[in-house]
mmCIF file of the N, C-alpha and C atoms, coordinates in Angstrom:
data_MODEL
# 
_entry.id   MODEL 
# 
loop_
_atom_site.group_PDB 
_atom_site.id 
_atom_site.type_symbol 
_atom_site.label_atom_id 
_atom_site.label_alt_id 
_atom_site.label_comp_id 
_atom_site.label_asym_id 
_atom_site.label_entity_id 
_atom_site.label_seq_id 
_atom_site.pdbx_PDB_ins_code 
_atom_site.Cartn_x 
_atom_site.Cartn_y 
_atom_site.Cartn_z 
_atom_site.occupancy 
_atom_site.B_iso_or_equiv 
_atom_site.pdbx_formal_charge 
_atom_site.auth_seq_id 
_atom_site.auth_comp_id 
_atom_site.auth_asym_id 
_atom_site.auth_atom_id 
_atom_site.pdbx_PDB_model_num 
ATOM 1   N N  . UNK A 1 1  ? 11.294 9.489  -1.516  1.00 0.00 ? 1  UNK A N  1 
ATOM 2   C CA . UNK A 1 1  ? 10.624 8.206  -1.518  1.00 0.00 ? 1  UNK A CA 1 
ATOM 3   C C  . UNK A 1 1  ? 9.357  8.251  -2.376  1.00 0.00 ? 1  UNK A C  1 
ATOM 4   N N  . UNK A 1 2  ? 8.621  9.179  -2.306  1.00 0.00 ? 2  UNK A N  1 
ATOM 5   C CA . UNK A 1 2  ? 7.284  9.310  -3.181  1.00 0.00 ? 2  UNK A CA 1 
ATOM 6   C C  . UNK A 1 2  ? 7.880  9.511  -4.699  1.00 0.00 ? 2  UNK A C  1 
ATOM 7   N N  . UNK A 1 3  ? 8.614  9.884  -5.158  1.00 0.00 ? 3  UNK A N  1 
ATOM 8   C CA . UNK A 1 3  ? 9.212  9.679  -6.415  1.00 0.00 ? 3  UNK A CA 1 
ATOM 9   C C  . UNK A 1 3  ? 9.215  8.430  -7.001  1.00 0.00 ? 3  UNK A C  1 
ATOM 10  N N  . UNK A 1 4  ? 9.979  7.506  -6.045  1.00 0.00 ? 4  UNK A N  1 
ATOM 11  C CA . UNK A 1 4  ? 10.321 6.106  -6.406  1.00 0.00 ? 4  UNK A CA 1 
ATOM 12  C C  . UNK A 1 4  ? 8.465  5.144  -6.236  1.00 0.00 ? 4  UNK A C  1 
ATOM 13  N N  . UNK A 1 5  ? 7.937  5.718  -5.463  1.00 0.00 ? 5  UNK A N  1 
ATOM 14  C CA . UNK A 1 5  ? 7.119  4.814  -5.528  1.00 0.00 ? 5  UNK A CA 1 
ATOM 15  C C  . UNK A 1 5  ? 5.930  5.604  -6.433  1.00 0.00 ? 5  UNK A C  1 
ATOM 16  N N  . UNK A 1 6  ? 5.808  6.465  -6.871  1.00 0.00 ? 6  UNK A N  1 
ATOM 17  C CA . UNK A 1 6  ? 5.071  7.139  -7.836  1.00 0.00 ? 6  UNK A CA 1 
ATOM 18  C C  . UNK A 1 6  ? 5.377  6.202  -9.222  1.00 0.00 ? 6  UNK A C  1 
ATOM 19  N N  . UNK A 1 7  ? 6.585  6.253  -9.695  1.00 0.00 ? 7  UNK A N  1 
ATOM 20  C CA . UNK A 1 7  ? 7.083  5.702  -10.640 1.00 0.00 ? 7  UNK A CA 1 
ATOM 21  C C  . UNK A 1 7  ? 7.019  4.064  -10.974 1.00 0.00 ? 7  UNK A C  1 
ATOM 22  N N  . UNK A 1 8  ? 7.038  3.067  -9.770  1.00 0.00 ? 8  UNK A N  1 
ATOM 23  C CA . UNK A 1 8  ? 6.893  2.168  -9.764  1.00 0.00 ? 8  UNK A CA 1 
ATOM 24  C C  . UNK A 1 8  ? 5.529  1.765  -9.715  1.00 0.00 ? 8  UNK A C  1 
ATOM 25  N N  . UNK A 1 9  ? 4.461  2.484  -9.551  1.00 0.00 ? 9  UNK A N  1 
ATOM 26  C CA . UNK A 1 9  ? 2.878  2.438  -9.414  1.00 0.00 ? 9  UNK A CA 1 
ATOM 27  C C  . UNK A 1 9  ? 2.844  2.435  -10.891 1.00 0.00 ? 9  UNK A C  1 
ATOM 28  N N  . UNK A 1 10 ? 3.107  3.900  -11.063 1.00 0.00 ? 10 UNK A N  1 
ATOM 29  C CA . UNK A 1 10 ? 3.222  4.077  -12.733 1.00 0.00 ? 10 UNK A CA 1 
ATOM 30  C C  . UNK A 1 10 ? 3.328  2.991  -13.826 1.00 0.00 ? 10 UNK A C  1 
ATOM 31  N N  . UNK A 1 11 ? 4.332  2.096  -13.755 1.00 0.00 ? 11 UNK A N  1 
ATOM 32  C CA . UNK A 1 11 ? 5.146  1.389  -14.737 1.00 0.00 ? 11 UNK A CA 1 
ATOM 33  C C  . UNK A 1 11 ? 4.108  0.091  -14.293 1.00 0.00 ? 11 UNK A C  1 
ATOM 34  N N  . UNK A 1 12 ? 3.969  -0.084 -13.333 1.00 0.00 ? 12 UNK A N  1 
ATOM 35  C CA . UNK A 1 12 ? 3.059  -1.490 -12.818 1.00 0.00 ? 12 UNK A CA 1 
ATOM 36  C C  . UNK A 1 12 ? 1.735  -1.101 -13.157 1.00 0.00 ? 12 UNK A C  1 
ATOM 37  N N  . UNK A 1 13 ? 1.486  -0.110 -13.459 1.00 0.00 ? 13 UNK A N  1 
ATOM 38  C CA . UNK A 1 13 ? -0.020 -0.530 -14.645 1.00 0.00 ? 13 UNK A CA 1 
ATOM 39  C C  . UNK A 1 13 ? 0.246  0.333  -15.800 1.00 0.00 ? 13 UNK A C  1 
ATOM 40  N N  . UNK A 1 14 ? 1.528  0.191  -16.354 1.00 0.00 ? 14 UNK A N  1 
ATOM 41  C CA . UNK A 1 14 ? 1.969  0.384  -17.481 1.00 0.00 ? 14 UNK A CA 1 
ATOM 42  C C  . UNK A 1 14 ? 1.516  1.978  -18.088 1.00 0.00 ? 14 UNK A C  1 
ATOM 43  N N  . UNK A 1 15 ? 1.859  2.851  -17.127 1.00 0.00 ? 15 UNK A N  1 
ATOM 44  C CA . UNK A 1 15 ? 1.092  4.174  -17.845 1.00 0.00 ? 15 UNK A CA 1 
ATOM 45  C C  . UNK A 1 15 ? 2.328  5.037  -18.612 1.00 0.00 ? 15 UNK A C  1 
ATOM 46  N N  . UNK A 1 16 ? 2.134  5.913  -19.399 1.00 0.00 ? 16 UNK A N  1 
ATOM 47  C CA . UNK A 1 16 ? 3.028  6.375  -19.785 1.00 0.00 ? 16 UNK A CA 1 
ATOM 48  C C  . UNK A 1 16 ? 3.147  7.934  -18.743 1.00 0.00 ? 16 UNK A C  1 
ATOM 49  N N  . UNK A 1 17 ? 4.293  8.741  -18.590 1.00 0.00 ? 17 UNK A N  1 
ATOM 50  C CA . UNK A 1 17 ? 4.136  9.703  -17.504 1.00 0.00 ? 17 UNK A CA 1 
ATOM 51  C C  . UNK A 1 17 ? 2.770  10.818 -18.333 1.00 0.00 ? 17 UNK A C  1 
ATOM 52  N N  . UNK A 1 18 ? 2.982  10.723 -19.764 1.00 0.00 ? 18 UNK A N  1 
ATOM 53  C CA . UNK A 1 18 ? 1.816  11.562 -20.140 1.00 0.00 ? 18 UNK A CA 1 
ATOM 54  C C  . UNK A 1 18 ? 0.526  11.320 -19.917 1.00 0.00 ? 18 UNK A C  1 
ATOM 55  N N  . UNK A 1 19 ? 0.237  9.454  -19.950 1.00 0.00 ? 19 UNK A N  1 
ATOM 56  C CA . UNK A 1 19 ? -1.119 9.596  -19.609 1.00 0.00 ? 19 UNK A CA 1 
ATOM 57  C C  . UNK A 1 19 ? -1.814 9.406  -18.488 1.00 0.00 ? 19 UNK A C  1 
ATOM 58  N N  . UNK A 1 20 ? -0.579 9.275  -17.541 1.00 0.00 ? 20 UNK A N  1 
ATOM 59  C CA . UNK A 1 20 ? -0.912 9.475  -16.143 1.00 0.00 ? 20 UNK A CA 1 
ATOM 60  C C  . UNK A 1 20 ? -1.166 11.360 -15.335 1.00 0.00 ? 20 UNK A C  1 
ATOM 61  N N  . UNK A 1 21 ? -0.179 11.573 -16.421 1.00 0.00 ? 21 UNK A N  1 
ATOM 62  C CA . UNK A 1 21 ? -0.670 13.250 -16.276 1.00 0.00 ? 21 UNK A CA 1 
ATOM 63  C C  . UNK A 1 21 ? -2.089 13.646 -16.649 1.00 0.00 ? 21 UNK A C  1 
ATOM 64  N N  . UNK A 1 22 ? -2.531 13.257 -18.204 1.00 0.00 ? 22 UNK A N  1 
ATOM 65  C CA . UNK A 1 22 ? -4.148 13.376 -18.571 1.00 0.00 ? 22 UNK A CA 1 
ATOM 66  C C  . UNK A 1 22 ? -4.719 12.798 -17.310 1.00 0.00 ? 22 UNK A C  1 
ATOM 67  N N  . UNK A 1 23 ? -5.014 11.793 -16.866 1.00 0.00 ? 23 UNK A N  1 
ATOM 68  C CA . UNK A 1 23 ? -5.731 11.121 -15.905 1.00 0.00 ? 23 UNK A CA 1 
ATOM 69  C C  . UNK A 1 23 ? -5.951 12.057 -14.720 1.00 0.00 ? 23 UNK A C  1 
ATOM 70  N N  . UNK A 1 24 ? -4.581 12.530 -14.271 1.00 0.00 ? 24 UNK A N  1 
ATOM 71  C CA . UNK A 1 24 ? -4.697 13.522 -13.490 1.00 0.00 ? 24 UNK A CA 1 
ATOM 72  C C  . UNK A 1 24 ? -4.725 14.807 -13.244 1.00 0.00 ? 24 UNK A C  1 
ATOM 73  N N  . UNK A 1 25 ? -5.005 14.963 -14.686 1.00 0.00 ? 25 UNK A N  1 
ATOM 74  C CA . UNK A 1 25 ? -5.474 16.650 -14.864 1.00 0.00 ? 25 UNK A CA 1 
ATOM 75  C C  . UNK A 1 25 ? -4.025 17.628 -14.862 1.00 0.00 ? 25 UNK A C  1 
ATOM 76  N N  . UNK A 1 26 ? -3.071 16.920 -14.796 1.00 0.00 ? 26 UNK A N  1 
ATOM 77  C CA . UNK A 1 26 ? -1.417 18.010 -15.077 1.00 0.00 ? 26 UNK A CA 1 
ATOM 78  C C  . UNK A 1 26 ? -0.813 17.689 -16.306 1.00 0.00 ? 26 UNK A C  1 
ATOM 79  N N  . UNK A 1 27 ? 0.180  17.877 -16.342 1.00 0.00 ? 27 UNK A N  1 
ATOM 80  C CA . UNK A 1 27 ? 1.405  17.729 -17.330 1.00 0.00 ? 27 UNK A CA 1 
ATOM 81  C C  . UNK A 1 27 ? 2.644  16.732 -17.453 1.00 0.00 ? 27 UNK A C  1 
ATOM 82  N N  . UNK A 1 28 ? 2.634  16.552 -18.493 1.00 0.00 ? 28 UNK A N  1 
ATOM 83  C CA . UNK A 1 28 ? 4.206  15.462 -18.363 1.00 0.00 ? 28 UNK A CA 1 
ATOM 84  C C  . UNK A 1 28 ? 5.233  15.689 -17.285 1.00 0.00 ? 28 UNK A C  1 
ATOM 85  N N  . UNK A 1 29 ? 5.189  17.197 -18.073 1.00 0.00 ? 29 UNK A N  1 
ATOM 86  C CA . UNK A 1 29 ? 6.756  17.255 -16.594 1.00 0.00 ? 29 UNK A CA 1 
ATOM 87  C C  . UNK A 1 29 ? 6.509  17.517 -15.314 1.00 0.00 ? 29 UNK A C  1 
ATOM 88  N N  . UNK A 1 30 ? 5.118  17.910 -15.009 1.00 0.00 ? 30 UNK A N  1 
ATOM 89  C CA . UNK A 1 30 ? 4.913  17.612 -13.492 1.00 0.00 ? 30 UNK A CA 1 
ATOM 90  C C  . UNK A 1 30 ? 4.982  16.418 -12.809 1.00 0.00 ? 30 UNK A C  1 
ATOM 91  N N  . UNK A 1 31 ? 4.721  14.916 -13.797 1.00 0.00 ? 31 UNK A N  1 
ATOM 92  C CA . UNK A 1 31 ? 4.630  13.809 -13.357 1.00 0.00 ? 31 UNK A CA 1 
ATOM 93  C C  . UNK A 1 31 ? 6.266  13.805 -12.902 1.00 0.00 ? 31 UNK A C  1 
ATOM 94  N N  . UNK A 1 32 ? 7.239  13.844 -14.845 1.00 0.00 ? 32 UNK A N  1 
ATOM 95  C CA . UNK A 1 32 ? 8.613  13.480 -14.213 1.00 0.00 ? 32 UNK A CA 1 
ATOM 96  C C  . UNK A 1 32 ? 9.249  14.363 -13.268 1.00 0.00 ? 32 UNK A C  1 
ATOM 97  N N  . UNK A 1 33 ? 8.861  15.434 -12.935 1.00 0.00 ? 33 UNK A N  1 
ATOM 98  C CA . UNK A 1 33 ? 9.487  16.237 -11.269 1.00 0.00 ? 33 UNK A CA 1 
ATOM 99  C C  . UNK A 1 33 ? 9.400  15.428 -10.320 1.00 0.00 ? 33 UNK A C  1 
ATOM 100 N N  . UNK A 1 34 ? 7.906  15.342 -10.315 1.00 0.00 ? 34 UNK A N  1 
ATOM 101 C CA . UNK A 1 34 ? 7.572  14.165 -8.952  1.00 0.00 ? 34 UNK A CA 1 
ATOM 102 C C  . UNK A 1 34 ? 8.541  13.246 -9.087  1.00 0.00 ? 34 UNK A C  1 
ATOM 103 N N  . UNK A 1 35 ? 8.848  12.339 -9.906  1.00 0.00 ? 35 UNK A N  1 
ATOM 104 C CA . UNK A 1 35 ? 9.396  11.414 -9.806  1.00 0.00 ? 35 UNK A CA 1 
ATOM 105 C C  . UNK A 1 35 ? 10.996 11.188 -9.912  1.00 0.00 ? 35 UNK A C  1 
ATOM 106 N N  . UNK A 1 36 ? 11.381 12.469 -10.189 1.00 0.00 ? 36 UNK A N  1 
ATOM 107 C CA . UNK A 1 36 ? 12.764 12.665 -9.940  1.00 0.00 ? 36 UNK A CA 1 
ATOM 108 C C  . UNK A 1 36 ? 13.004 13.009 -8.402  1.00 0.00 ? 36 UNK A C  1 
ATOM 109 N N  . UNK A 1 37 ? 11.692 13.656 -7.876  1.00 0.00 ? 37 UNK A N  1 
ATOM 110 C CA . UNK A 1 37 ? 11.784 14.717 -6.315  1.00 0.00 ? 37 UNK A CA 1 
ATOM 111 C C  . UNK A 1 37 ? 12.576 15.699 -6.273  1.00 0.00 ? 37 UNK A C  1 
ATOM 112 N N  . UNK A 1 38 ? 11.941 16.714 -8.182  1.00 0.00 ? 38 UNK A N  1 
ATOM 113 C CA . UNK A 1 38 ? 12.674 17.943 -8.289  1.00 0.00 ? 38 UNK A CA 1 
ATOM 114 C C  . UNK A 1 38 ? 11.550 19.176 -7.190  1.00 0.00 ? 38 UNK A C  1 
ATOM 115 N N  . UNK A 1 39 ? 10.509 18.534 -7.284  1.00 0.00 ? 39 UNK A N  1 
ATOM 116 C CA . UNK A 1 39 ? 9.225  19.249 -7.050  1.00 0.00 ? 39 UNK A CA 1 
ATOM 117 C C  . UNK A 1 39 ? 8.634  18.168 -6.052  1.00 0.00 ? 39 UNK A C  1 
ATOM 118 N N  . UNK A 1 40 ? 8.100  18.641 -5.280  1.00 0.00 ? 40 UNK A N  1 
ATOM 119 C CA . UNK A 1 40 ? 6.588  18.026 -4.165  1.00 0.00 ? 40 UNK A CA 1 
ATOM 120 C C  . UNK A 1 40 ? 5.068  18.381 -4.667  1.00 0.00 ? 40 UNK A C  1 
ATOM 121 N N  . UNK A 1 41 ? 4.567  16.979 -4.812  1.00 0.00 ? 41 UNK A N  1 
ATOM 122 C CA . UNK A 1 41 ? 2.938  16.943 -4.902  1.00 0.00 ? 41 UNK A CA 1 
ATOM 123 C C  . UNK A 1 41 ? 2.406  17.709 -3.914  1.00 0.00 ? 41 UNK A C  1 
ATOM 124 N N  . UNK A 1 42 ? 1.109  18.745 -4.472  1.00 0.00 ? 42 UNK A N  1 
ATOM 125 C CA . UNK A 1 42 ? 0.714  19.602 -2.790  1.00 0.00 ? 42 UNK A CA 1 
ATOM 126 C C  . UNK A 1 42 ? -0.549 18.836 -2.601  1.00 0.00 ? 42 UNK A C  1 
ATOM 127 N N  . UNK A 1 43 ? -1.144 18.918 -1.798  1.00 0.00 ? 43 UNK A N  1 
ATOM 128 C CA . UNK A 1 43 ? -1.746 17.929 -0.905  1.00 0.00 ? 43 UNK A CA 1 
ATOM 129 C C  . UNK A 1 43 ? -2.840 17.652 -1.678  1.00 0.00 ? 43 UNK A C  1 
ATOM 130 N N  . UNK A 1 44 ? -3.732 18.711 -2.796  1.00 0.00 ? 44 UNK A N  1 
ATOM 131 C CA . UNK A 1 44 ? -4.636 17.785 -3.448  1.00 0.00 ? 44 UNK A CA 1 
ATOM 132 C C  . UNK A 1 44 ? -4.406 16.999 -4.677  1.00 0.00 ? 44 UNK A C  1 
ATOM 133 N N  . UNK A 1 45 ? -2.967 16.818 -5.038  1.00 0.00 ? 45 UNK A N  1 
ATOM 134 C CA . UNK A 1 45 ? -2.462 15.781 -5.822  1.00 0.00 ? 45 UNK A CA 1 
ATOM 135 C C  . UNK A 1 45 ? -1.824 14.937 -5.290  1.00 0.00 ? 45 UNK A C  1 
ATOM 136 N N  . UNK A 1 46 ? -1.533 14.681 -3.919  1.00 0.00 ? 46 UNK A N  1 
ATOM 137 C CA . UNK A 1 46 ? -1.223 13.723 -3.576  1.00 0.00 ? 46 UNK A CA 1 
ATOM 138 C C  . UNK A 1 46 ? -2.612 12.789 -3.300  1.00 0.00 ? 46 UNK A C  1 
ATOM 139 N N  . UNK A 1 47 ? -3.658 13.221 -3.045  1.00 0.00 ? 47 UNK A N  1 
ATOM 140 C CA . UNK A 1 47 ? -5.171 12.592 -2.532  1.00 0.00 ? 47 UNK A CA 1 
ATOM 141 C C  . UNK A 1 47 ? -5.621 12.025 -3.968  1.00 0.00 ? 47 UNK A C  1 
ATOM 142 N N  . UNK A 1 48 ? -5.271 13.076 -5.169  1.00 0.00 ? 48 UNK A N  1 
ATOM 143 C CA . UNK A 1 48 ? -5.513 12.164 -6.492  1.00 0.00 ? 48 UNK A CA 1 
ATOM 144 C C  . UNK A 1 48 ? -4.892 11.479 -7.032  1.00 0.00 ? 48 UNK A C  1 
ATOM 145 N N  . UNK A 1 49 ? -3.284 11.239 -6.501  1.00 0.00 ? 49 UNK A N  1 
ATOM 146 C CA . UNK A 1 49 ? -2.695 10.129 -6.934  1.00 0.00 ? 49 UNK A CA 1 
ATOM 147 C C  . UNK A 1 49 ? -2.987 9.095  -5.867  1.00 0.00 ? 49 UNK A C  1 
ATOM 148 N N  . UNK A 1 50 ? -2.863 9.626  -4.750  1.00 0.00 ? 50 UNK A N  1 
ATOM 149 C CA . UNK A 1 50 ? -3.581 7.734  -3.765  1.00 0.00 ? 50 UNK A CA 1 
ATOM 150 C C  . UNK A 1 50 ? -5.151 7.092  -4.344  1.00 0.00 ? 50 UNK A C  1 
ATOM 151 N N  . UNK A 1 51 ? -5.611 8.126  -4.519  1.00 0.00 ? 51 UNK A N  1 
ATOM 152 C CA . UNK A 1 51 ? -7.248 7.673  -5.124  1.00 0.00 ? 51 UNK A CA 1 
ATOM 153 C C  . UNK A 1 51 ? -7.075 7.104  -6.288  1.00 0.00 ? 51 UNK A C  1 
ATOM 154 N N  . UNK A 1 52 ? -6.283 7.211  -7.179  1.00 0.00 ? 52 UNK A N  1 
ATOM 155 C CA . UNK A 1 52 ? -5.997 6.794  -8.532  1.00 0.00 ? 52 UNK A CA 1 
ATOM 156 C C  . UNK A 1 52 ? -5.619 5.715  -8.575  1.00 0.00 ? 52 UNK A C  1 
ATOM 157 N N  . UNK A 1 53 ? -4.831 5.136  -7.312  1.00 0.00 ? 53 UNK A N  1 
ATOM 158 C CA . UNK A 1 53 ? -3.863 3.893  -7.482  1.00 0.00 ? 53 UNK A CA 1 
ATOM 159 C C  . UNK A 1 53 ? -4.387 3.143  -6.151  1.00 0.00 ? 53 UNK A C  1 
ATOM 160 N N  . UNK A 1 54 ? -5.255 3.628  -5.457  1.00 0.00 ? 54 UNK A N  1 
ATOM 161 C CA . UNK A 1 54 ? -5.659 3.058  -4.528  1.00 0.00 ? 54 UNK A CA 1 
ATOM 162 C C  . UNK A 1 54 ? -4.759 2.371  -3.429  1.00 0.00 ? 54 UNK A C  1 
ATOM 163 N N  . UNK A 1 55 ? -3.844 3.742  -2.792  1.00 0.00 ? 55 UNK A N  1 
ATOM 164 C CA . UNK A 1 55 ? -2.800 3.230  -2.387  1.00 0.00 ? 55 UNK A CA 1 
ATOM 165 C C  . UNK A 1 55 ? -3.259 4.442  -1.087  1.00 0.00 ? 55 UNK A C  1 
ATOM 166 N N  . UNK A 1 56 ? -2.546 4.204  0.090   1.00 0.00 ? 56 UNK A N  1 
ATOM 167 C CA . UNK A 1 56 ? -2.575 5.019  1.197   1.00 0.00 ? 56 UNK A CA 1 
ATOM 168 C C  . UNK A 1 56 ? -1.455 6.289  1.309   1.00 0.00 ? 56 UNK A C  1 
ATOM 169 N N  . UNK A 1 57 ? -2.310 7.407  1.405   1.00 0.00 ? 57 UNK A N  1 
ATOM 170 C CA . UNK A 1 57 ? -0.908 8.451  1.550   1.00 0.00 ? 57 UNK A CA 1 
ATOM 171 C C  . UNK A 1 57 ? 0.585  7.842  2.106   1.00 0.00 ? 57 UNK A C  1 
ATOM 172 N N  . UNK A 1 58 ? 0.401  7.292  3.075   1.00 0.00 ? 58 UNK A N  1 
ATOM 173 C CA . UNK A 1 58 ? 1.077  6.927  4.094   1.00 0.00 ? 58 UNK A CA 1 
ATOM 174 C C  . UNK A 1 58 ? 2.407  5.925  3.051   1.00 0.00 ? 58 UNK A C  1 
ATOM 175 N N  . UNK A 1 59 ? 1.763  5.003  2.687   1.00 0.00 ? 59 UNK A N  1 
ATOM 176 C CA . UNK A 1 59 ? 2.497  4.139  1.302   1.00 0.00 ? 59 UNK A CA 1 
ATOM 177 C C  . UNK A 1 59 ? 3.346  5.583  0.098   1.00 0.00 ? 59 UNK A C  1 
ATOM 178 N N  . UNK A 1 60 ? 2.448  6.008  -0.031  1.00 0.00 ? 60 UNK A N  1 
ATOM 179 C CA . UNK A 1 60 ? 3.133  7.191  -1.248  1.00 0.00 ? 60 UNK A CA 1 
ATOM 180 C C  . UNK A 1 60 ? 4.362  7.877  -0.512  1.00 0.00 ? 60 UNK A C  1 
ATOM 181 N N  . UNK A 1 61 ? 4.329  8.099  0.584   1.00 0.00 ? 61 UNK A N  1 
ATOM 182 C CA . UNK A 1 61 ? 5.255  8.692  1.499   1.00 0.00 ? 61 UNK A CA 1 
ATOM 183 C C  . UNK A 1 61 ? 6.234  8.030  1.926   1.00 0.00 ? 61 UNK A C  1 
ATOM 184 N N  . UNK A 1 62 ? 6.534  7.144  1.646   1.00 0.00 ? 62 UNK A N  1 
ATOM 185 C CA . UNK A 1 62 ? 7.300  5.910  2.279   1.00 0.00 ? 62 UNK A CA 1 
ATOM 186 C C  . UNK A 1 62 ? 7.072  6.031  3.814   1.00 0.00 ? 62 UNK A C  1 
ATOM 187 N N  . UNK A 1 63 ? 5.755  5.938  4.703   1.00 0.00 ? 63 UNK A N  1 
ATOM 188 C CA . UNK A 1 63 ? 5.820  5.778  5.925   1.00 0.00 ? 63 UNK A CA 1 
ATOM 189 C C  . UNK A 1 63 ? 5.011  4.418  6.000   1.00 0.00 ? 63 UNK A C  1 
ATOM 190 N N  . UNK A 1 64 ? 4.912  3.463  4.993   1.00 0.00 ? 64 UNK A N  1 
ATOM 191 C CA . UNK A 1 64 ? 4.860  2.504  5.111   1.00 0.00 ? 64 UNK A CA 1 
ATOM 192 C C  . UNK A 1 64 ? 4.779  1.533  3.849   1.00 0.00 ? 64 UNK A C  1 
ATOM 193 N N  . UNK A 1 65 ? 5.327  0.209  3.944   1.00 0.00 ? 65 UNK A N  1 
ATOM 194 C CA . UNK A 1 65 ? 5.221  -0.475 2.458   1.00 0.00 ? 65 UNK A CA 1 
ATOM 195 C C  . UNK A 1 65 ? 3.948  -1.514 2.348   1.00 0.00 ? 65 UNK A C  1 
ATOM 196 N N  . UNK A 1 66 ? 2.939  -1.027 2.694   1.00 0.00 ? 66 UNK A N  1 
ATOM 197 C CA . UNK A 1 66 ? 1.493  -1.428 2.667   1.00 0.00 ? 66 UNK A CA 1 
ATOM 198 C C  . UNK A 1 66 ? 0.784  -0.339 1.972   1.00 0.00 ? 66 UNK A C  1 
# 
């Protein structure tokens, strides 16, 4: 679920996976892992992608669509 909604954050403020990687201090293909759910965000990239998008862990997790 955090794949799909990583990706859809992504595209809804139009980032490319590279410059959402610069922003967040990783790499292209760490973004597209995440977003395939080849790989799991560890917990202090998940806090910089909710802070980034101003979204609630809880939302990134699919434990809720708020």
């Amino acid at each position: 679920m955090y794949g799909e909604r990583l990706k859809e954050l992504r595209e809804t403020y139009h980032l490319s996976q590279a410059q959402l990687a610069l922003d967040l201090g990783t790499n292209q293909q760490s973004i597209s892992r995440y977003e395939k759910e080849l790989i799991e965000p560890n917990i202090a990239m998940i806090v910089k992608i909710c802070d980034y998008f101003q979204v609630s862990a809880d939302y990134l997790l699919g434990r809720t669509d708020y």
